[in-house]
Structures are given as structure tokens and as C-alpha cells.
N, C-alpha and C positions, 0 to 999 in steps of 0.2 A: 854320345853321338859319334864319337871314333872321331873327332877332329883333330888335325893336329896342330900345334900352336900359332901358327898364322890364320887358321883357321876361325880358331879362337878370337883372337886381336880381331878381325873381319866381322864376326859374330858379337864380339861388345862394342864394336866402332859403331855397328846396326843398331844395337839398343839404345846408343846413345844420342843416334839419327832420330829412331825414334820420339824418344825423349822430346829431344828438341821439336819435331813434327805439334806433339800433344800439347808443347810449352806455347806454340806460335797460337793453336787451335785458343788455349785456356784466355790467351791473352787479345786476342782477335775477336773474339766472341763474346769479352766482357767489354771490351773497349775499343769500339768501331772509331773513334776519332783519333787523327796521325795526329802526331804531337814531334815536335821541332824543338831539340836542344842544340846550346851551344849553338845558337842563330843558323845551323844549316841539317845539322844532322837528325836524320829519323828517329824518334827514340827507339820504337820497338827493333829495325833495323839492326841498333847498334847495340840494342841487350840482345840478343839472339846472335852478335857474333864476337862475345867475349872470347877473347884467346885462351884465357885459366879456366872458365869452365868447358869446352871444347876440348883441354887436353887433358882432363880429369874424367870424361865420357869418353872416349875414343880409344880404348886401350882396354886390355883383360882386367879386370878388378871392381871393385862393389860400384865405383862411381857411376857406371852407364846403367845396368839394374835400377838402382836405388834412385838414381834420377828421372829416370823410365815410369817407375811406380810413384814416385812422389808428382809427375806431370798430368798421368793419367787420372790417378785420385785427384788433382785440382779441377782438372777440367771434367771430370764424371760429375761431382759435388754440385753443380748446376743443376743438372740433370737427373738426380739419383733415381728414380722410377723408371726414366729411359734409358739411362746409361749401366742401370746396375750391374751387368756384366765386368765393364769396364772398370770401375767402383772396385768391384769385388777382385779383382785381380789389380790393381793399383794397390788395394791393399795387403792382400798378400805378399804381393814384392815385398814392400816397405817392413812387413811386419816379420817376415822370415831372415831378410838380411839386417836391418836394424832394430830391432822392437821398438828400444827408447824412442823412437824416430816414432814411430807408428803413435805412440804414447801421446805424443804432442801434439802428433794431428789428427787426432781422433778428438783431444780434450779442443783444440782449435775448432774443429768442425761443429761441434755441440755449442761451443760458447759462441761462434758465427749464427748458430740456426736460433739461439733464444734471445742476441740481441740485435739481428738485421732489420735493416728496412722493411724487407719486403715483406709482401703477407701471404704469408706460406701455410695451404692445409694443412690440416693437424694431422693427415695422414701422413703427409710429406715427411712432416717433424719427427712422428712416432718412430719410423720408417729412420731416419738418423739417429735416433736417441737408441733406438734397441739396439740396431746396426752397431757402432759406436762405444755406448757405454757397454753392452753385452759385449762385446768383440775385448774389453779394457779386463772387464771381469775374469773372461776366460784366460785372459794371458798373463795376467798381472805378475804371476810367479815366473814365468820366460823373463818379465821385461825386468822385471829386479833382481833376477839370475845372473844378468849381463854385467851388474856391477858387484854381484857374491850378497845380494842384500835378500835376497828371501830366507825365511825364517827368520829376519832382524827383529828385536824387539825397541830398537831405537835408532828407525829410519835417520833419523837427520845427524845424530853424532856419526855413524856407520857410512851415510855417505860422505860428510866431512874427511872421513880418513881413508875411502877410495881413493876421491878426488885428490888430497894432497899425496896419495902415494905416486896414482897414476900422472899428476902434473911433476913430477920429481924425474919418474923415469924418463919420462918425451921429453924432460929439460935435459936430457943428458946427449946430447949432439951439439952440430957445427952451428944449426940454425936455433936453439934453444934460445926462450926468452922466461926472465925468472917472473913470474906471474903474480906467486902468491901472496907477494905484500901489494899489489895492485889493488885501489879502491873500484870497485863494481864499474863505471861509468870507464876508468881506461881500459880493462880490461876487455870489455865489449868494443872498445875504441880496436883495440889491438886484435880482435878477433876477425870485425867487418874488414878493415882499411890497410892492416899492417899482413907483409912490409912493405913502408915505404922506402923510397931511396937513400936514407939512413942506415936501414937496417937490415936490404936487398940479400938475403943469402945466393949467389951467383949470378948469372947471367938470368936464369929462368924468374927468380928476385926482383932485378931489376926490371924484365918485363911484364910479370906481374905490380908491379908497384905503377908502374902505368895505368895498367885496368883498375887499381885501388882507389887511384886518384880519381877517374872518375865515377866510380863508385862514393868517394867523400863528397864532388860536386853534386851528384844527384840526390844525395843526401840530404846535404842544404839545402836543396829546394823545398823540401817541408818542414824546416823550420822555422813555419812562421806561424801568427796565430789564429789561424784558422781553421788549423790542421785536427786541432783539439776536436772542434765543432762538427769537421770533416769527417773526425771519425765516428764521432758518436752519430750520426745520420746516415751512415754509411750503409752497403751493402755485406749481406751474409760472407761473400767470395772474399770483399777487402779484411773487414775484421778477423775470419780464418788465418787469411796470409799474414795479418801481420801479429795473431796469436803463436803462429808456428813458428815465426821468423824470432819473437823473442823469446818463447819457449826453448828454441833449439838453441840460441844464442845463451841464454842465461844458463843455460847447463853444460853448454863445450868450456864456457869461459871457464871453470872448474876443475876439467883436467885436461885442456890443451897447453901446454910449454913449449910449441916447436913449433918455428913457421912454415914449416914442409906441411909439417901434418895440419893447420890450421887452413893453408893455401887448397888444399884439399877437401877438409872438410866442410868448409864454408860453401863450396859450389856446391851444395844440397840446397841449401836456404837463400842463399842469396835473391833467389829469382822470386821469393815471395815479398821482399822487399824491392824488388825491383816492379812488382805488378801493384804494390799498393802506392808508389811514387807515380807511377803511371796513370793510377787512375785519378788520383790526386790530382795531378796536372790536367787530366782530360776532363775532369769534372769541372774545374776553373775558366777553362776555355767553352766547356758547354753553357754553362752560368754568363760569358760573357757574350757569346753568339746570341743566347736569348734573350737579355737584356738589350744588346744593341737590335734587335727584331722589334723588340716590345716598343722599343724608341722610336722606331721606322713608323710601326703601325700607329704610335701617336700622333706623329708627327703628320703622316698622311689622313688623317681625321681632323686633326685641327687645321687642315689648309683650307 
């Protein structure tokens, strides 16, 4: 397009505008009830203006694209017969600059649409499953290209020894953390939350470990038990995001070593854990608004 590089930086700041536009639409649309953390603050508000994913969207590089196509694909998935446009160009993003990425939300979308609530035509269905599984089929040799594993004839040793070579390299910096004797459970710890103010690699560290932190508080908020029951009853949109969210999680954990690179990567997924905490929350308070309705309307019948 003959731009020249501020032009550029201008033109990813817009994708990443973007992005955010389709993030506010996915979550506004699933989830009409405002929710109140931290006794004052908005939630949606204050997820929509994380500082660490803002400066990993606003700048020339995969993150404003790949955030672009991973918002518009959430917020199509509603829709896929009306939005199919949208859909289908969400996923090309996703599947041209990241496959693996594409990999997870595709296998997320499928396992959302056969164990959601809702009751969805089977044309709907068909209509995701061909979309989907057919779209996995035709790539499948791209997406295991990305790690040298096509033509493997033993997937799981072969990716063992990407992962430990690629987690060696990215350990090798100022911000490097050794990972691989890490048990599954910190490692995931160290992918969401870290770094925290222990382990701050600079100034930009230390203010990312702010946003970390409460990304840990909102965390906890679903760890209670209900959350189990929560998700099994759940809708198609929550079970996707929070297939994606640990699909993508369980396999960075593998060969990320470096907190630059982790601070980065993580503003892909994050926001799928942040709309299942979300809904989480507005479901509790929908539950509790009707209960106390139902009490009203007793109570004015027994008078």
C-alpha cells in the first residue's frame, strides 16, 4: 500500500482499535448486566482498558491482526448464519498469522456447539462442524508445519523436543524463566499472572505486574464451587472461551521461557478468561435478582 512506517504503526494502532470495538460488541451482547468489582469499579470498563494488552495492539506486529480476528470470530460465533462474513474473515486472520491459534478455536467452537445449553438447529450445527472440522482438515499440515512436526510419525515425542528446544532458546535473555522442571499447575500460574513484582523485568514489569495482579484477583472470584455446576449448564460462547483459553494456555506453557515474550503472548487469550469470569459473575447476580423477584412476588400474594 506504499505506506511508510508511521503509516504502518497508524494502520496496526486501527486494527487494534478495532479489535477492541468487536471485544466490547462480543461481550455487551452476551452480557447486558454491569457487574461491579472491587466495590466501585465496572468490570467490563476495566477489562477493556488493560494497559499490557493496549500496548501489544497498538504498534506494527502480529498482536493487533491476530487480536482483530480472534474478537471478530467470538463475536460472529453467535451469529454464524448472520455473521458469516465476519466469521469467515475472523478466521482467516487467525489462521494465516497463527494456525496453532486457529487449531484451538476451531476444536473450542465444535466442543462449545455439542455441549451448550442452548438448542441450536442442527442446520446451525452442521454449518459449524463442516465449517470447523473441514477448515482443521484442510490445514492440519500448515498447523504442524509451524512446529516442523508434519510428516511426524510420533506426534507427542517430536513435539516434546520442539517444546524443550524452543523453551531453551526464549530462556536465553535478561527476562528468562527456567520453566522446565515446573509442575503443569505453576507453570500455567507463571503464564496467566507472572511477572509479578518479584520478578518485574523493568519498569514496563513492574507495570505489567499491576494488571497481573488483578488479573489473580479476578481469578479468584471463580474459585468457588459452583463454578463446576456453572460450567456444565453453561452457554455455547462461555465453554468455547474457556476451551480456547486453556487450550492456548496448555500449549504456550511448553515453549514460552521469557517474560517479554509471555507478556505478549498472553494478550491473545486473556480476554476469553476474562468474558467467562464475567459471565460468571453476571449469572450469580441474575440468579440473585430473580430469586429476590420471586420473594417479592410471594410475599405480595401471602399478604
Amino acid at each position: 500500500m506504499n505506506f511508510n512506517y508511521e503509516m504502518m504503526m497508524v494502520f496496526y494502532a486501527w486494527l487494534g482499535y478495532l479489535g477492541f470495538l468487536y471485544a466490547y460488541l462480543f461481550f455487551r451482547e452476551n452480557i447486558p448486566l454491569k457487574i461491579k468489582v472491587f466495590k466501585k469499579f465496572d468490570l467490563l470498563t476495566l477489562i477493556l482498558f488493560f494497559p499490557n494488552m493496549h500496548f501489544w495492539t497498538s504498534s506494527l506486529g502480529k498482536g493487533a491482526p491476530i487480536f482483530l480476528g480472534l474478537m471478530m470470530f467470538a463475536y460472529a460465533i453467535k451469529n454464524p448464519k448472520g455473521r458469516l462474513i465476519t466469521l469467515i474473515i475472523g478466521s482467516l486472520i487467525i489462521y494465516f498469522i497463527r494456525p496453532h491459534v486457529f487449531l484451538f478455536v476451531a476444536v473450542g467452537t465444535v466442543l462449545g456447539y455439542m455441549t451448550g445449553k442452548e438448542k441450536i438447529s442442527l442446520g446451525k450445527k452442521l454449518l459449524i462442524y463442516v465449517i470447523m472440522i473441514g477448515g482443521l482438515i484442510l490445514v492440519q499440515d500448515q498447523i504442524l508445519g509451524i512446529a516442523g512436526l508434519d510428516g511426524s510419525e510420533d506426534l507427542v515425542s517430536d513435539f516434546e523436543n520442539f517444546s524443550d528446544d524452543r523453551s531453551a532458546s526464549l530462556g536465553n535473555s535478561g527476562s528468562g524463566v527456567d520453566m522446565s522442571s515446573y509442575p503443569l499447575p505453576l507453570k500455567l500460574f507463571t503464564f496467566w499472572f507472572r511477572p509479578l513484582f518479584f520478578d518485574a523485568p523493568g519498569l514496563l514489569g513492574l507495570i505489567t505486574s499491576v494488571e497481573n495482579l488483578i488479573y489473580l484477583l479476578l481469578f479468584i472470584k471463580i474459585l468457588k464451587k459452583d463454578f463446576i455446576s456453572f460450567i456444565k449448564s453453561s452457554t455455547v460462547v462461555v465453554k468455547m472461551s474457556l476451551v480456547v483459553f486453556f487450550l492456548s494456555s496448555f500449549a504456550m506453557t511448553f515453549i514460552m521461557s521469557n517474560l517479554g515474550i509471555i507478556m505478549r503472548q498472553k494478550s491473545m487469550v486473556m480476554y476469553f478468561l476474562f468474558f467467562v469470569i464475567y459471565y460468571y459473575l453476571a449469572q450469580k447476580k441474575y440468579d440473585k435478582i430473580i430469586k429476590i423477584k420471586k420473594l417479592r412476588e410471594f410475599q405480595s400474594v401471602t399478604q
